[in-house]
Residue frames as qw, qx, qy, qz and C-alpha x, y, z in Angstrom:
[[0.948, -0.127, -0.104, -0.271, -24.73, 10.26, -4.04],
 [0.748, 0.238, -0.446, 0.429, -20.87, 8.79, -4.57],
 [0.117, 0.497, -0.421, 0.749, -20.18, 11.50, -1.52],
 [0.494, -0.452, 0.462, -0.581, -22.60, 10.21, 1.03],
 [0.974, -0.094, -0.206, -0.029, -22.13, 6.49, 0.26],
 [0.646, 0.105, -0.454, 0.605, -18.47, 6.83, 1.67],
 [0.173, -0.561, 0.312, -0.747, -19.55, 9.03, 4.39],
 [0.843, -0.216, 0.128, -0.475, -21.37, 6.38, 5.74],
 [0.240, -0.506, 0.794, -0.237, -19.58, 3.61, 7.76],
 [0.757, 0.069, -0.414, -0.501, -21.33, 0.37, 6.23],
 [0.499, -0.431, 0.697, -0.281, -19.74, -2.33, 8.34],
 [0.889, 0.190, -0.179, -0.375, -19.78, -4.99, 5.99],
 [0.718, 0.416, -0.553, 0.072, -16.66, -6.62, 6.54],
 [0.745, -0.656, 0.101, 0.057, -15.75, -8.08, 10.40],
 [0.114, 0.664, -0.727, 0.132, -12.29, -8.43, 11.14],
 [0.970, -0.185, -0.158, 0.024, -11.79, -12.05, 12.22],
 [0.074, -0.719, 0.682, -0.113, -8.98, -12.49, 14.27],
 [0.946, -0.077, 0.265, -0.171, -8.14, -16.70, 13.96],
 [0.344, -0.599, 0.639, 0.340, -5.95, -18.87, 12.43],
 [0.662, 0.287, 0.683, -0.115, -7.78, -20.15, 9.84],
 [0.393, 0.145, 0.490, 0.764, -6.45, -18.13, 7.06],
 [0.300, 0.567, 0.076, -0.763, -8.03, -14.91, 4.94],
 [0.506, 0.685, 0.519, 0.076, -9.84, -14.37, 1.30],
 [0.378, -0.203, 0.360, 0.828, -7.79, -12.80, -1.21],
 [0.296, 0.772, 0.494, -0.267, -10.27, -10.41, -3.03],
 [0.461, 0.096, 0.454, 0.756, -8.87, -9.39, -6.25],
 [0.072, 0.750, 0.176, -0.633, -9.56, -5.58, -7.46],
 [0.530, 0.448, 0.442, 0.569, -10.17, -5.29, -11.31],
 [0.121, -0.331, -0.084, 0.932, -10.25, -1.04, -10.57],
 [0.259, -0.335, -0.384, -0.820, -13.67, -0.54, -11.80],
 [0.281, -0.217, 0.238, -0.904, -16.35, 1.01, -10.05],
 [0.800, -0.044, -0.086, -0.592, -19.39, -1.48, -10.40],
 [0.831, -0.110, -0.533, 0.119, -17.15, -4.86, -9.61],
 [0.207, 0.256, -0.601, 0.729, -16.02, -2.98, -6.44],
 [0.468, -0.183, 0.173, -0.847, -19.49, -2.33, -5.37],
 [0.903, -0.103, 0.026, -0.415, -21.18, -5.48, -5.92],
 [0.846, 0.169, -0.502, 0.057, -18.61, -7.96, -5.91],
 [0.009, 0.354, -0.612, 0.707, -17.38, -6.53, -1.91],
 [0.541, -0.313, 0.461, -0.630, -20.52, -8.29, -0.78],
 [0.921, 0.207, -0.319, -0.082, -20.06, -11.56, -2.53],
 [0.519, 0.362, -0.657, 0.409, -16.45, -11.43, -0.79],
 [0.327, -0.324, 0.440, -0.771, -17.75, -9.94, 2.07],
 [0.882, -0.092, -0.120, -0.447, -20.26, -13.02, 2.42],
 [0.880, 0.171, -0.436, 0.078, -17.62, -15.82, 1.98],
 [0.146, 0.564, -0.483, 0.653, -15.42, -14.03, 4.04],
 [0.250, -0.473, 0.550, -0.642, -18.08, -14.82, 6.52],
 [0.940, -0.130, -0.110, -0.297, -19.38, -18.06, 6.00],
 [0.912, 0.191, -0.306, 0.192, -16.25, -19.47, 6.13],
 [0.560, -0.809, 0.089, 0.156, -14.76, -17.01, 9.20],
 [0.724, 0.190, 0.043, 0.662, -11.76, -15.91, 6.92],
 [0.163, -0.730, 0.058, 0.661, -9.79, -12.07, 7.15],
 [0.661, 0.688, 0.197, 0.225, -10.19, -10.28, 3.74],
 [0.388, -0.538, 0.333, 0.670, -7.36, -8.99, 2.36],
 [0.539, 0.828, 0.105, -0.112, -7.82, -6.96, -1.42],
 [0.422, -0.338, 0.405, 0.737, -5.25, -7.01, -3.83],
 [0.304, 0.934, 0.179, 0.052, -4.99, -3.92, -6.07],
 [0.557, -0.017, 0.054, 0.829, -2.34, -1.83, -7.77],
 [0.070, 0.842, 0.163, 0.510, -4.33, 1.18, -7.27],
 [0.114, 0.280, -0.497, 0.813, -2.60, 4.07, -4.49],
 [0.244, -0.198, -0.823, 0.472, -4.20, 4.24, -1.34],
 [0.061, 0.547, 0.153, -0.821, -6.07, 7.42, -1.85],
 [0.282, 0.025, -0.641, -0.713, -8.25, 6.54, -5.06],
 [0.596, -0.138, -0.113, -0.783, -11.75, 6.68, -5.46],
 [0.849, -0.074, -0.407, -0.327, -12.40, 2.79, -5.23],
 [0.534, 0.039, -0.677, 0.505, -9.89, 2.08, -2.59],
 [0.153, -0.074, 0.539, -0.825, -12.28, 4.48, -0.63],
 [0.763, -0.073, -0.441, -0.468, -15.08, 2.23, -1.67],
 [0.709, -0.144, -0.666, 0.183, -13.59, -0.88, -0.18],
 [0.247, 0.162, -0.475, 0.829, -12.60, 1.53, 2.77],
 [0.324, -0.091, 0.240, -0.911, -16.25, 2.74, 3.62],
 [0.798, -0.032, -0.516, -0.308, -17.20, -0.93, 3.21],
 [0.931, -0.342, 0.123, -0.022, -15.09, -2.11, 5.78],
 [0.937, 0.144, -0.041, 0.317, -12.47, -3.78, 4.14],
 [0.178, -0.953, 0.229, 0.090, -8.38, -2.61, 5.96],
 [0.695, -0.263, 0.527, 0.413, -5.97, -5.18, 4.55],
 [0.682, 0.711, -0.012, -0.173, -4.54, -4.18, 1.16],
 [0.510, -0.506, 0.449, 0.531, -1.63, -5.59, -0.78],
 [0.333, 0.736, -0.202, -0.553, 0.22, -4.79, -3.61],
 [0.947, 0.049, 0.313, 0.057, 1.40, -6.89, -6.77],
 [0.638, 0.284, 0.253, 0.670, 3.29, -4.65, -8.78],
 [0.147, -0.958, 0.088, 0.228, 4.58, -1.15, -7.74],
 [0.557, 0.746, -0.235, 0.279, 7.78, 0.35, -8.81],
 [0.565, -0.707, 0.081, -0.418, 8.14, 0.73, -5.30],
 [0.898, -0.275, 0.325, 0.111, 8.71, -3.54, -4.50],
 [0.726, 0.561, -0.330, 0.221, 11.77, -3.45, -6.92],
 [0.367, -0.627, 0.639, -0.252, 13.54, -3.42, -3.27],
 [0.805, -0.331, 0.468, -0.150, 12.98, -7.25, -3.66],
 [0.023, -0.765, 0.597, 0.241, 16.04, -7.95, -5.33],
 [0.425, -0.214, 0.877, 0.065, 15.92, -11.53, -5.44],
 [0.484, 0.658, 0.542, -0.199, 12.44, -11.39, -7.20],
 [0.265, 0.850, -0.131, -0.436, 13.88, -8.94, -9.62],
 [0.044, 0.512, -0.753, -0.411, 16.93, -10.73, -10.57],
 [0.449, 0.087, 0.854, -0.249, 14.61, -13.91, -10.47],
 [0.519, 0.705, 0.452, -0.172, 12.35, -12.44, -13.28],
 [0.165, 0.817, -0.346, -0.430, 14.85, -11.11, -15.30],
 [0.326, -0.342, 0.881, -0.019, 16.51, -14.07, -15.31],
 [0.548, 0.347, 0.756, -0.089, 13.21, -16.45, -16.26],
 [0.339, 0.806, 0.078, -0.479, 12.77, -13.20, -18.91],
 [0.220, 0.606, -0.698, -0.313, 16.13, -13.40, -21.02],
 [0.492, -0.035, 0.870, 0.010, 15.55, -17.87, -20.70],
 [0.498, 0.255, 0.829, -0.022, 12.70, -17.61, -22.29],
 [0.397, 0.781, -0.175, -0.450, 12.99, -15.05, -24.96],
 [0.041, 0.312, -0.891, -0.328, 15.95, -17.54, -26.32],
 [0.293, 0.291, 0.897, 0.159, 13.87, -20.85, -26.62],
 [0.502, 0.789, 0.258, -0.243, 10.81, -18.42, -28.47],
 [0.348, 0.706, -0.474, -0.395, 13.64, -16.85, -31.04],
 [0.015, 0.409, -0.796, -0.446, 14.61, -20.54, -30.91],
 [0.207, 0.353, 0.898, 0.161, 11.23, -22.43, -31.39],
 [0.258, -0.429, -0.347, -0.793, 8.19, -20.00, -31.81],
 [0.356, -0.312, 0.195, -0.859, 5.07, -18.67, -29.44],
 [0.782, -0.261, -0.119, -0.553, 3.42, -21.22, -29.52],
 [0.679, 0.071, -0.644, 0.346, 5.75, -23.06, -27.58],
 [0.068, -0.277, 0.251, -0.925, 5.62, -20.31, -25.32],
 [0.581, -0.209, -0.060, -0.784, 2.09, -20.44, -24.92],
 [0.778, -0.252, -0.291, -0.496, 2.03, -23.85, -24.08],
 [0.833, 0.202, -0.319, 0.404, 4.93, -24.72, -22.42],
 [0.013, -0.496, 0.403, -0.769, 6.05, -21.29, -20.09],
 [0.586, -0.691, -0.422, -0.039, 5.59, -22.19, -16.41],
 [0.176, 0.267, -0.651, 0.689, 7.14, -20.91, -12.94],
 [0.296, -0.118, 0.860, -0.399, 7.09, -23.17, -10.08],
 [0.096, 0.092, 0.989, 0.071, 5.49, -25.22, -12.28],
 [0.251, 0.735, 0.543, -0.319, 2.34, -23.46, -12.80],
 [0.465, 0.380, 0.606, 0.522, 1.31, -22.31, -16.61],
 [0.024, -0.783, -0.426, 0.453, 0.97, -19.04, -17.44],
 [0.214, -0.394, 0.353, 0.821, 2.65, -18.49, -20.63],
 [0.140, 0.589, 0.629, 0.488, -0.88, -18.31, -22.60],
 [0.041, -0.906, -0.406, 0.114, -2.15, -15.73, -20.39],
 [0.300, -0.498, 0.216, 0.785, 1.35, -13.35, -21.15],
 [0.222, 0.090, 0.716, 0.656, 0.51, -13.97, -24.78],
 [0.107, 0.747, 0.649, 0.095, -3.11, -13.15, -24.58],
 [0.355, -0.734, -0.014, 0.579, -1.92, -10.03, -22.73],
 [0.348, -0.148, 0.506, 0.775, 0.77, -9.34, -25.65],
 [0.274, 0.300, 0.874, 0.267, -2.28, -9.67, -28.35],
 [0.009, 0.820, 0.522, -0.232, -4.39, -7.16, -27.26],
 [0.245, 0.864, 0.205, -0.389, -2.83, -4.64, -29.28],
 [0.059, 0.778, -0.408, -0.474, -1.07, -3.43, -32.17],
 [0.849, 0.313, -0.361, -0.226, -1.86, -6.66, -34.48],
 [0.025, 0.620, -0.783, -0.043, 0.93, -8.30, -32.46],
 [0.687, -0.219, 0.688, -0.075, -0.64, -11.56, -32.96],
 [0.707, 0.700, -0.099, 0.003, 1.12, -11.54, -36.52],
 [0.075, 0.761, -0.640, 0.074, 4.78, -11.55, -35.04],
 [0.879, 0.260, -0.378, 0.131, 6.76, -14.45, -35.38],
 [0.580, 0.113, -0.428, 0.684, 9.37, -13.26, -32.65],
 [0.495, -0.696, -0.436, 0.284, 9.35, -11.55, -29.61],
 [0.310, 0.685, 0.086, 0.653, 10.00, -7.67, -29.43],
 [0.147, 0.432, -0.358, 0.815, 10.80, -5.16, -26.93],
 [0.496, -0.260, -0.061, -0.826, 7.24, -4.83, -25.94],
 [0.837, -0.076, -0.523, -0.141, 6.60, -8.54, -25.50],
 [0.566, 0.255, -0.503, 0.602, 9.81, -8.37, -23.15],
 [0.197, -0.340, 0.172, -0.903, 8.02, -5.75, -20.86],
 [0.750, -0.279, -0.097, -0.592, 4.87, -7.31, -20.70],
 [0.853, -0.055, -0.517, 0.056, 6.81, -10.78, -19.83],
 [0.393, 0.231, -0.547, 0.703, 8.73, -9.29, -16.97],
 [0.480, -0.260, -0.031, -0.838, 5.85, -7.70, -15.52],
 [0.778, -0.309, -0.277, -0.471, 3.90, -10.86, -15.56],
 [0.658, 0.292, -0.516, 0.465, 6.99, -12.67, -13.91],
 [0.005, 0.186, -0.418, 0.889, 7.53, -10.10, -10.96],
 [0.414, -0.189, -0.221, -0.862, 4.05, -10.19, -10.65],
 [0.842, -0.317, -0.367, -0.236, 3.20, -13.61, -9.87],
 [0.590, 0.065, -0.663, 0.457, 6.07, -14.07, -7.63],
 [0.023, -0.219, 0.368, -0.903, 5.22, -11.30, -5.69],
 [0.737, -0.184, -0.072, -0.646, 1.34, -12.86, -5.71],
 [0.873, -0.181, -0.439, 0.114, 2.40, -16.50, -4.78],
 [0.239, 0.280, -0.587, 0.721, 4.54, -14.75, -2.20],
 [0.338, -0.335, 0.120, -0.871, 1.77, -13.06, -1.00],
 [0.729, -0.185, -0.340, -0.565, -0.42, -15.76, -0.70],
 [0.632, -0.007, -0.632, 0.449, 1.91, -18.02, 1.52],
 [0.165, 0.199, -0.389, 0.884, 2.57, -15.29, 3.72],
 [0.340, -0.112, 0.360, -0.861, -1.07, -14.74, 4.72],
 [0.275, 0.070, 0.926, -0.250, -1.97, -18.28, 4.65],
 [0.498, 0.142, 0.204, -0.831, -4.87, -17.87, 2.12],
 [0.413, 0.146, 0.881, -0.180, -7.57, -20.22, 1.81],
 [0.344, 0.723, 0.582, -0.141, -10.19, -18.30, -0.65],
 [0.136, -0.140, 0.310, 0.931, -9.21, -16.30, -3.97],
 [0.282, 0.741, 0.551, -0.260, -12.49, -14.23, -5.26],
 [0.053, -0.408, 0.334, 0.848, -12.04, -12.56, -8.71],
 [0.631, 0.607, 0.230, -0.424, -14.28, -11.57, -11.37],
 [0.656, 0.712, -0.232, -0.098, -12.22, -12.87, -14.40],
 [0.805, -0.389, 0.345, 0.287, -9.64, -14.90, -15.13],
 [0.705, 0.598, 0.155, 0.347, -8.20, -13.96, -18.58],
 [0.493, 0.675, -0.317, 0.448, -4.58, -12.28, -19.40],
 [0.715, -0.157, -0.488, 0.476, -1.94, -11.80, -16.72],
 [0.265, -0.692, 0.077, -0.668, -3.07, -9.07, -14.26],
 [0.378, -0.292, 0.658, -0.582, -3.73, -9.92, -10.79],
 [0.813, 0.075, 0.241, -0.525, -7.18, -11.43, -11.34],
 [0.923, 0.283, -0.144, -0.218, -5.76, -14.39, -13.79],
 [0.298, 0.339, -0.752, 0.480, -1.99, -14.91, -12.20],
 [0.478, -0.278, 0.227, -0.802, -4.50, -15.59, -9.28],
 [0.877, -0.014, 0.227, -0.422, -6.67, -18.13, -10.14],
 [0.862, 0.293, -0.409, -0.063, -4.18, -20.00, -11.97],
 [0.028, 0.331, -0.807, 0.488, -1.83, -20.09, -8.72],
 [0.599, -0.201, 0.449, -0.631, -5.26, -21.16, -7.27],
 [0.854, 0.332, -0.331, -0.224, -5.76, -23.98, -9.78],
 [0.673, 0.238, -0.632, 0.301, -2.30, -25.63, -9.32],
 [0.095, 0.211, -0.722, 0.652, -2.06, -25.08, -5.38],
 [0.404, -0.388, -0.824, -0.086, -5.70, -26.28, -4.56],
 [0.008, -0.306, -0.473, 0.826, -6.85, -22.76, -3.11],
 [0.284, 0.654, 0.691, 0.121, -10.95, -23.00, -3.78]]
């Protein structure tokens, strides 16, 4: 069944060529929000005569990236590869915001963090924390560890490289199924929040 739905050329998505911007279509890499949530994007996309454009950190050559492919859909960018560490500026940029804001946690506590972490002014130091939480009891530490350190750099690099994106291809329309921790889908909507993109 999975082998002759991607044999089959579905045409759901037009290209639009215009100036009028695109729909960012966030990829959560599971199988059943690729399937039904491509014609929810695929809908706005055309009511509103935008160019879709999926972000996903999956390779090019995985199962659900030939979903979106035998749907239509040919724009794809990345948010976090090992790859973009070419963008030097962004690197030193998030290292940088990384070591800041380990000091003010060791010197107030998380929950400063949590309510208080922005870049460019847009919040996002609950959704690192939520992130952090999800395993190993760490919402018992009192201080920030290695692990914490990871996950904050990550989320760092991450959004710059998404609020890059989003300039760059002028979008008008973010579409994700979830907003919770810092992945794509919730660095996303909260750039959408503070920058008035519906």
């Amino acid at each position: 069944m999975y082998s002759i739905f991607l044999k089959k050329n579905w045409n759901l998505v037009k290209i639009i060529n215009n100036n009028r911007g695109s729909l960012l279509f966030v990829d959560r890499a599971r199988y059943y929000p690729a399937f039904a949530f491509s014609f929810l994007a695929a809908a706005i996309s055309k009511k509103y005569k935008l160019n879709s454009i999926i972000l996903t950190d999956l390779k090019s050559n995985s199962p659900i990236i030939r979903i979106y492919k035998s749907l239509g859909f040919t724009k794809y960018i990345k948010s976090y590869n090992i790859l973009l560490f070419y963008k030097i500026s962004i690197l030193i940029k998030s290292f940088f915001y990384s070591i800041i804001a380990i000091h003010k946690i060791k010197r107030r506590n998380f929950y400063w963090f949590i309510s208080n972490f922005k870049i460019n002014q847009i919040p996002i130091g609950d959704l690192i924390y939520d992130l952090y939480i999800r395993k190993k009891n760490n919402f018992s530490r009192n201080s920030p560890d290695f692990y914490f350190f990871k996950i904050l750099f990550k989320s760092i690099f991450r959004f710059y490289l998404i609020e890059q994106q989003i300039k760059k291809n002028n979008i008008k329309f973010i579409f994700s199924a979830t907003e919770n921790y810092a992945g794509n889908d919730g660095l996303s909507l909260r750039i959408a929040i503070f920058r008035n993109i519906k």
